[in-house]
C-alpha positions in Angstrom: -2.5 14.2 5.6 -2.1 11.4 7.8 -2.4 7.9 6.9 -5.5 7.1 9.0 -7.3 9.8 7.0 -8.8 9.7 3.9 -9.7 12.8 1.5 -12.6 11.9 -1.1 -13.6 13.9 -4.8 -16.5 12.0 -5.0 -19.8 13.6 -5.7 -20.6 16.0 -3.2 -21.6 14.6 0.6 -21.9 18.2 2.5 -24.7 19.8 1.3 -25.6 23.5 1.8 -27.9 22.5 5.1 -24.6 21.6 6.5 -23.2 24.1 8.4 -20.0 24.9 10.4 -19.6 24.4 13.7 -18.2 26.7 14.8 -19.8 30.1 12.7 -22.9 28.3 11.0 -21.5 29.2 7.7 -21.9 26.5 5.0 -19.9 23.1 5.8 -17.3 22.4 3.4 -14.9 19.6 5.1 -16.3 16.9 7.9 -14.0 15.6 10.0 -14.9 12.6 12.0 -13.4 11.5 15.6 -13.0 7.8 16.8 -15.9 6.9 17.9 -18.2 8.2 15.2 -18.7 11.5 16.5 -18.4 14.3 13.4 -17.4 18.1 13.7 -18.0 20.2 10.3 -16.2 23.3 9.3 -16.2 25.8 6.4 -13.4 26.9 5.1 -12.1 29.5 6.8 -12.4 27.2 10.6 -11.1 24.6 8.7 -7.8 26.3 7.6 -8.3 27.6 11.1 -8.2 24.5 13.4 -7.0 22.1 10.5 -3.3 21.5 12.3 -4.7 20.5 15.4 -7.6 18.3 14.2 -6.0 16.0 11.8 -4.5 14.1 14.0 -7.2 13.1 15.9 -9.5 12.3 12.5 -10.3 8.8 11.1 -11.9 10.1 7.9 -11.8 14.2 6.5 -14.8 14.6 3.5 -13.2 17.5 1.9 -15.2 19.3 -0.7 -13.1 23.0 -0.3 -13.0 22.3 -4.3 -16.6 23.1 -4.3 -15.9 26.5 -3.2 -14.7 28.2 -6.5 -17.0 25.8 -8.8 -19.7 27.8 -10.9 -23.5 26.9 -11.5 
């Protein structure tokens, strides 16, 4: 992680209306650009484009935790 981004546990901030970018699959991490602009991924983008992206981040919301959690 780099130090300009931050990774939060808090309660959840994607909700299931949120929806990946790139495949419309439900959102689990939000990455936002300088300038305030924010691109959201599920999981499998994320691990995708993750390298490449986290550089360029100020904050990532990452809620990938919430993928294995039971009702």
């Amino acid at each position: 992680m780099s130090a300009s981004s931050t990774q939060t546990l808090a309660p959840a901030t994607l909700t299931s209306t949120d929806r990946c970018d790139r495949c419309g699959a439900q959102a689990y991490v939000m990455a936002e650009l300088p300038g305030g602009s924010q691109l959201l991924f599920c999981g499998h983008h994320w691990g995708t484009h993750e390298a490449a992206i986290r550089p360029k981040v100020v904050t990532i919301v990452d809620e990938l935790h919430r993928l294995n959690e039971r009702p």
